[in-house]
N, C-alpha and C positions, 0 to 999 in steps of 0.2 A: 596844871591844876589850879593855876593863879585864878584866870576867869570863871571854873566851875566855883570855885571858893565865891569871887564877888558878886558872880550869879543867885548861888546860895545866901548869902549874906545880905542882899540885896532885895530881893524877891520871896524866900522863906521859903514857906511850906505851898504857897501860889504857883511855884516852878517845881513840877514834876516832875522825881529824876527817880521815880520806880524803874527795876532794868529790867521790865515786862512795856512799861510805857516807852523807853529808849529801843529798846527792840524794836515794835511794833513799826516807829517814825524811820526809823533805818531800813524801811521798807516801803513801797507804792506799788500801782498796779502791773507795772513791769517786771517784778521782782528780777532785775537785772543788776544795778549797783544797792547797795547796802552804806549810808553813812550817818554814822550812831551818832547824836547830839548832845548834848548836857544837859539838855533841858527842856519840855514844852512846857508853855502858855496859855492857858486856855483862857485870856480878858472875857469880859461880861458887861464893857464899856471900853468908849475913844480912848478913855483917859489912862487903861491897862495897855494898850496898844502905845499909845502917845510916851508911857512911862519907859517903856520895855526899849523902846527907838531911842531914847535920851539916852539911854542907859548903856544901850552896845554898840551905837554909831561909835565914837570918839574911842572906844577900848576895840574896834574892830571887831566885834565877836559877830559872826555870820547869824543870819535871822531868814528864814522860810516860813511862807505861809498855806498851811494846809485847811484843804478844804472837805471835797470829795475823795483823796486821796489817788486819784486816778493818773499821775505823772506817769512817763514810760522808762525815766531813765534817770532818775534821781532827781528831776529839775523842781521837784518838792522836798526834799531833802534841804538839810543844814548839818553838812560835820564837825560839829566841834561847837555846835552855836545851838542858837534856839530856835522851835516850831513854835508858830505860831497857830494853835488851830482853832478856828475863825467858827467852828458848830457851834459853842454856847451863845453866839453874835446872831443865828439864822431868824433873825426875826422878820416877818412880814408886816406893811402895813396896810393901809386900806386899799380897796381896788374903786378907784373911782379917776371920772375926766380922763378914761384911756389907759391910767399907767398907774403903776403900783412900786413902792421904795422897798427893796429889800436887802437882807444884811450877804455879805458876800461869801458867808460860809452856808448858805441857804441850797437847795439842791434842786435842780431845774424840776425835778417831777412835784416837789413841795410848792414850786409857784404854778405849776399849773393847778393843784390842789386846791390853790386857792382864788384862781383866775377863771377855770372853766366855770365854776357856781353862778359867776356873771353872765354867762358865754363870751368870757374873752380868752385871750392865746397870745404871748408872744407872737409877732411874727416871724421869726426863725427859731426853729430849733435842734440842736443837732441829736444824730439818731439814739445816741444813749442819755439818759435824762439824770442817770445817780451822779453827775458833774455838777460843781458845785459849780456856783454863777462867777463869783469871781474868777476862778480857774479857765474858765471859758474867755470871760472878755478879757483877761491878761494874754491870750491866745488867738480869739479873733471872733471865731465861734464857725463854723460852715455845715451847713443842713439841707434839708432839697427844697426848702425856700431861698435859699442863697440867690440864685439866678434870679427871683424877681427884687429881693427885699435887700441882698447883701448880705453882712455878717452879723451872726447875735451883737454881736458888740457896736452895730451900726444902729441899734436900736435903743441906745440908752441916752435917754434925755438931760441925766445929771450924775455924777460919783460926789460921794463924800470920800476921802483918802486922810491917811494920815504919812507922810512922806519919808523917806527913810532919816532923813534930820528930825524927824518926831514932829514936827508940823501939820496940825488939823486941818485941812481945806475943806470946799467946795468948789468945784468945776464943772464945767460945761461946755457945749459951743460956744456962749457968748458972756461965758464967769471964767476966769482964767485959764483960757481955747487950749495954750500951749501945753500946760501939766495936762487938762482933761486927753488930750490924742497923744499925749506921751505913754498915759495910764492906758490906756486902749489897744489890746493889740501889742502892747509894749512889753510882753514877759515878764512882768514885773517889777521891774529894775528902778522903779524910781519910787515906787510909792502902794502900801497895801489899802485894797480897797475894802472901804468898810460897808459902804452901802451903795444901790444904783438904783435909779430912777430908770423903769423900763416903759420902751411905749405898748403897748396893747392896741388889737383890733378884732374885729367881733370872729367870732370861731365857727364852724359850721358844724352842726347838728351831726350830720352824716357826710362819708365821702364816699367814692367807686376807687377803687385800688387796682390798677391796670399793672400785669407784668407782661412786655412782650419780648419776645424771641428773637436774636439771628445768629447767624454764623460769620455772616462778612464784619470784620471790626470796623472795615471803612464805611462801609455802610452803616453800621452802628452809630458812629461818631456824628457823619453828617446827620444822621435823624434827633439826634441828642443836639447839635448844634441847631437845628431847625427851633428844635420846641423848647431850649432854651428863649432863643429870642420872639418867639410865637407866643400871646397868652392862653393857649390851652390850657395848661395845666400850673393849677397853685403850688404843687410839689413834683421833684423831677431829679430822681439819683439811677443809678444802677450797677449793675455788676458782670464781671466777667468769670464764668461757671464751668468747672470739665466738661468737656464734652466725650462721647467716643472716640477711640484711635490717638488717642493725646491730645488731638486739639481742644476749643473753648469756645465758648457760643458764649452772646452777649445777651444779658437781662437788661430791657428801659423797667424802670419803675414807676410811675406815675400814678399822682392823685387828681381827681377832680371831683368840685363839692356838690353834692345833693342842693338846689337853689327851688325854694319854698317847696319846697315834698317832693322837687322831681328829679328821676333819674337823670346823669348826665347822656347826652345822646351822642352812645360810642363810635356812630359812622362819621361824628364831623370830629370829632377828637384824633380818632384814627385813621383818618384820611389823609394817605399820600406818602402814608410809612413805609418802610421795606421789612418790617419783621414778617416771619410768617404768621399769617392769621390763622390757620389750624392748632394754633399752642397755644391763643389769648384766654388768657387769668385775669377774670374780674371780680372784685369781691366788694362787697358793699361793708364798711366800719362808722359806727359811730366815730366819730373826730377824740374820742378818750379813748377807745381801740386801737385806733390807727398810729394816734403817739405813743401811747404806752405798748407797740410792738412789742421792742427791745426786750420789754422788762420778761417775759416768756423766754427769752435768750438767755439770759441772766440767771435766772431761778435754774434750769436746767444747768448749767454749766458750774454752778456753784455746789449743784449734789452731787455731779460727777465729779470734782473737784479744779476742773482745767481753769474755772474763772482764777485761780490762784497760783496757777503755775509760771513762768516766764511768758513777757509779753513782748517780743522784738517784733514792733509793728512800726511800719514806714509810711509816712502821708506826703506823697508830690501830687506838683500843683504845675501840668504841662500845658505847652501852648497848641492849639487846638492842629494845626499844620503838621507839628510834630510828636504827637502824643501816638499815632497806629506806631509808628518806628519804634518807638521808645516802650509800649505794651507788651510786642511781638514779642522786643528783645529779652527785654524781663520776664514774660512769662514762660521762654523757650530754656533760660537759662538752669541747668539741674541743680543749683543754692536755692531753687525756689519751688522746687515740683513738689514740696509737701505741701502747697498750696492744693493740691488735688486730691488730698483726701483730710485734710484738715484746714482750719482758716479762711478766711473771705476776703474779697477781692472789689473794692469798690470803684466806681469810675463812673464818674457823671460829669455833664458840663456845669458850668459857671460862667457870668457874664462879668469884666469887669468892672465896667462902670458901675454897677451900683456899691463894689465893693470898697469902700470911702475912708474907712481909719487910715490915715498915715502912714504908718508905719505897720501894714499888712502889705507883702512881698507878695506879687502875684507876675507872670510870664508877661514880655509884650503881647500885645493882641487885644481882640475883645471878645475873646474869646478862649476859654481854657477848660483842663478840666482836672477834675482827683482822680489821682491815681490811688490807693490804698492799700497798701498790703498788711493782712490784718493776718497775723500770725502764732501760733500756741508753741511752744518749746517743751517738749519732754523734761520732765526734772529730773529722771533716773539715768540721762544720759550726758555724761559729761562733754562738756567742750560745743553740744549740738545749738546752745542758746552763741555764746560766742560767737561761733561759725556765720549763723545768721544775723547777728549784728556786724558782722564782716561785709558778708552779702548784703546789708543794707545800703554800703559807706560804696557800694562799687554802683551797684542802680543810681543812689545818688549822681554819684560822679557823671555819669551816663545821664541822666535827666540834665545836671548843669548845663554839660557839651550840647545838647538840645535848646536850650534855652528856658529848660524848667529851672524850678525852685523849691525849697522843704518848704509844706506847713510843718513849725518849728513844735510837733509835738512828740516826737518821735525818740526810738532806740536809736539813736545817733548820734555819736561823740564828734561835734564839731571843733574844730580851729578855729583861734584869733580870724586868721585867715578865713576862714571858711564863713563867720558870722559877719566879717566887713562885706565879703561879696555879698551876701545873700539880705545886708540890707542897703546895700548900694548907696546912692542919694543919700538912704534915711539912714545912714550909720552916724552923720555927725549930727542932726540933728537927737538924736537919738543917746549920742555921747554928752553934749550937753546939757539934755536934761538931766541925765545919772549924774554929772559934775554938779546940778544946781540943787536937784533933790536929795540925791544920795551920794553926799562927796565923800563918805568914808567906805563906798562900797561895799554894803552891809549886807542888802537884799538879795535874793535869788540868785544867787553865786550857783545853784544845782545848774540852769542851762552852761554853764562854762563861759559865758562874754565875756570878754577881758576888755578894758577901756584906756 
């Protein structure tokens, strides 16, 4: 009770320790671990942030930064320590010269909010928008612009931060390069980000929404691997769907934009594919229809109530050679046949190269692709969430032996071990940024890194 005392004593009535507000923080969108804090933070400036780091670095009291609230597995979480949550900070500023500064507790759909009015748009975005932007680029960001543009977080031209030694910066590629691609991609281990400079580029009016068809996976992959490095298409994800008799058929997704009032012209788009053309789905969306999908997903699951139920959901990232092996396996496996009447299944390509933060872990090749498994857990039934966080840690294992890798956002309780492999090269670089920003290892303790 020492540090709840000089938490208290320290901070007052500023530090919320209602046990409806500690509740709430003991909780993200995984509702898989539970760990109860002593206190959130809600600053309204640097200087509550800057105060709050001086304060618990050197006493050790663990600090987490909430945003969106969207973690899977506690990695926004602080037990015993304090949230930081970065909403009173959501400020936006002007949109002009391409880019606009905003605060890091701000929420991707509030920046488009404020971006489309221009008709501009980030250019990547990933498919659910109520994620808060910090949360994202402490993660990477991958959306179905990925393959041309890279990662959300490959688009941000500047971070304000304040580092876990309570140090105010500014960084960038060419204002102190090493903290800005440590901050990037980096989980947040070194430094909370307060605000980002994003680039922007013009949005289009209207798009055509292409879904197409197959049954062959091999076939599937090579047509996604095509139009990955092909510029047909501005956006390009998809999924693997039940099919009859147990097996699955594969969805391409694909956008391309309406260019001065005219349709796109589907024979040269869709020329040379193998899905069957008696299934193509084309739908015409305004460009605020077509991101704001999701959010119709959202609204529905939230009256049924499952948006709140256990979320043990897995994100790998295979290498294009050995991704059918690794699909097959996992999806024949019976730890995962609830996928066929619940949950979603994502898998789309991705191009290396443009994928550029440092310290984002991606397969050899150049070529890869998500794997997804997006999964709901029954809450009436004991042991069933578990079970499948079990089944997560074994497909893992099975994607490593491949030469896959985690996107690190997942129901997955990694090892010491497991977090050295999986940043390879960039674990010591990576190490010693945490030793030079956050030498009392303060922050983000929820992923489990140990240094």
């Amino acid at each position: 009770m020492t540090q709840a005392h000089d938490l208290a004593a320290r901070f007052g009535p500023a530090l919320d320790t209602r046990p409806e507000t500690l509740a709430a923080s003991a909780r993200d969108f995984g509702h898989l671990v539970a760990r109860t804090p002593l206190g959130v933070l809600r600053p309204e400036s640097v200087a509550g942030i800057t105060e709050l780091l001086e304060f618990t670095g050197p006493r050790g009291i663990p600090v987490s930064v909430h945003g969106g609230g969207h973690s899977m597995y506690g990695q926004g979480q602080a037990g015993g320590g304090v949230v930081l949550d970065l909403r009173p900070m959501s400020r936006i500023g002007d949109v002009a010269d391409g880019q606009v500064t905003v605060g890091a507790g701000v929420l991707w759909r509030e920046v488009l909010a404020a971006t489309l009015p221009h008709g501009l748009t980030p250019p990547v975005l990933t498919d659910y928008l109520g994620a808060s932007v910090g949360g994202v680029l402490s993660a990477g960001g991958l959306g179905g612009a990925s393959h041309r543009h890279g990662l959300v977080a490959d688009q941000v031209l500047e971070l304000e931060v304040v580092t876990g030694a309570g140090e105010h910066r500014v960084c960038s590629p060419d204002r102190d390069p090493a903290l800005f691609h440590a901050v990037l991609a980096g989980l947040g281990q070194c430094a909370v980000i307060v605000t980002a400079t994003l680039r922007l580029v013009p949005a289009p009016d209207r798009v055509r929404r292409y879904c197409l068809f197959s049954t062959d996976l091999a076939r599937y992959l090579d047509d996604q691997r095509m139009l990955a490095e092909e510029p047909r298409f501005v956006y390009l994800e998809g999924q693997a769907r039940p099919a009859e008799r147990g097996g699955w058929q594969y969805m391409t997704e694909a956008v391309a934009p309406h260019t001065d009032g005219r349709a796109p012209d589907d024979g040269a788009l869709l020329d040379g594919l193998s899905h069957d053309p008696a299934t193509v789905e084309a739908t015409d969306l305004s460009y605020a229809e077509f991101v704001h999908r999701v959010d119709t997903d959202e609204a529905v699951l939230t009256g049924t109530g499952e948006w709140l139920h256990p979320h043990p959901w897995l994100n790998l990232l295979l290498p294009h050679e050995r991704a059918a092996s690794v699909v097959r396996t996992v999806l024949a496996d019976p730890a995962f046949q609830d996928l066929r009447d619940t949950g979603l299944v994502l898998l789309y390509p991705l191009l290396s190269g443009p994928l550029r933060a440092p310290l984002f872990r991606c397969p050899s090749g150049s070529v890869l692709h998500l794997f997804a498994l997006l999964r709901t857990a029954p809450p009436d039934r004991p042991g069933t969430a578990e079970a499948m966080v079990a089944a997560n840690h074994r497909a893992y294992d099975l994607a490593r032996s491949e030469g896959g890798v985690a996107y690190p956002v997942n129901a997955l309780a990694m090892t010491a071990a497991d977090w050295r492999e999986h940043f390879g090269s960039g674990w010591q670089t990576l190490a010693e940024a945490k030793k030079r920003h956050d030498p009392h290892h303060v922050l983000a303790r929820g992923h489990g890194l140990r240094f």
